[in-house]
C-alpha positions as CSV (number, residue, x, y, z in Angstrom):
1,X,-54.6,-173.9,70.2
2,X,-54.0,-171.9,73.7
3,X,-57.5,-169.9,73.1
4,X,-59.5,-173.9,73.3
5,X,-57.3,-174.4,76.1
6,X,-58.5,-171.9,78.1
7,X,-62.2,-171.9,76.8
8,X,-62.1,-175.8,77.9
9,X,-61.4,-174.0,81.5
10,X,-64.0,-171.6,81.8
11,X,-66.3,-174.4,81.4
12,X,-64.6,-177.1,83.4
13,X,-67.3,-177.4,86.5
14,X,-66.0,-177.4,90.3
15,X,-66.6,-181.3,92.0
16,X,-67.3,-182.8,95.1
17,X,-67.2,-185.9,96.4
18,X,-70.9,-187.4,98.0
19,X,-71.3,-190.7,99.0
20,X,-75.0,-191.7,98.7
21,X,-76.6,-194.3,101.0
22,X,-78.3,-197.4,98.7
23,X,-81.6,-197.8,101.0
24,X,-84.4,-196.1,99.5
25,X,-82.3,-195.4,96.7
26,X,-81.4,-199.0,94.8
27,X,-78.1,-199.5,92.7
28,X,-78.2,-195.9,91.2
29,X,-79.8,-192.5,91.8
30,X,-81.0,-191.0,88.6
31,X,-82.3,-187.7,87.8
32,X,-82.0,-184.8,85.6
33,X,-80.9,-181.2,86.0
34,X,-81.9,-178.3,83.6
35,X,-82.0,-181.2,81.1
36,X,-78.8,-183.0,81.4
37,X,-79.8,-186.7,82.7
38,X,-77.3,-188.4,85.5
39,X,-77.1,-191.9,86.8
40,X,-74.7,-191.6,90.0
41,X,-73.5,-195.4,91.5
42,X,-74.5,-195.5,95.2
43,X,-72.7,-197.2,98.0
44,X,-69.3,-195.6,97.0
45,X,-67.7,-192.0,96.9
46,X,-68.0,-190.4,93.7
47,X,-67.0,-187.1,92.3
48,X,-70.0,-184.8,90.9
49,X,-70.7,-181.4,89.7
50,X,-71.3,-179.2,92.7
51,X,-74.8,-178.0,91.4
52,X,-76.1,-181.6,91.2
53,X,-74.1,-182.3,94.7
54,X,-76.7,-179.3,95.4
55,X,-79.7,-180.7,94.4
56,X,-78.9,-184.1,95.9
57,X,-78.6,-182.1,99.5
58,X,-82.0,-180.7,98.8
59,X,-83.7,-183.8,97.8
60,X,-81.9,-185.6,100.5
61,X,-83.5,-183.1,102.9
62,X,-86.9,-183.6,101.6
63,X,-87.4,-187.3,102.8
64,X,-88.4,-186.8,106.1
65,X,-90.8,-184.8,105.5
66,X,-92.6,-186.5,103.0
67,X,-92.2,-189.6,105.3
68,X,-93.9,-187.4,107.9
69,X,-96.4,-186.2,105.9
70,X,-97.4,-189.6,104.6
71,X,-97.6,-191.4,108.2
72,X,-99.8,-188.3,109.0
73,X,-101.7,-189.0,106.2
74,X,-102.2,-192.9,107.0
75,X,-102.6,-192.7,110.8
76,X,-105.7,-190.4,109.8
77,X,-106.8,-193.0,108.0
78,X,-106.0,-191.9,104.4
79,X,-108.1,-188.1,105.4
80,X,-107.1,-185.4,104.8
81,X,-105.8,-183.1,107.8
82,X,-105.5,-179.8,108.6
């Protein structure tokens, strides 16, 4: 009994708490990581595993500059540039 104890442990993942902003986003932000879907509520804190808490910070970072990229994209009137 003590051995699944401690085996339940070793595989108990570290949180953190994110709050994730609705706009751009809608009700939920869903995704997958190595294969394991998520569905995480937005407008409210919620605990998640630190390596999607990771990949959230990443994609989070990415926005700005796709937006950038895209208003390039459009103020050259849909050419491409560079």
């Amino acid at each position: 009994m003590e051995n699944k104890k401690k085996s339940a442990e070793k595989t108990t993942e570290a949180t953190v708490a994110v709050y994730i902003p609705s706009e751009g986003t809608g009700e939920f932000l869903e995704g997958a990581l190595n294969g394991v879907n998520f569905r995480i509520p937005t407008d409210k804190v919620v605990e998640v595993p630190k390596r999607i808490a990771n990949v959230i910070v990443e994609s989070r970072k990415q926005i700005p500059e796709s937006v950038r990229a895209v208003e390039s994209y459009t103020g050259a009137g849909g050419r491409k540039i560079g």
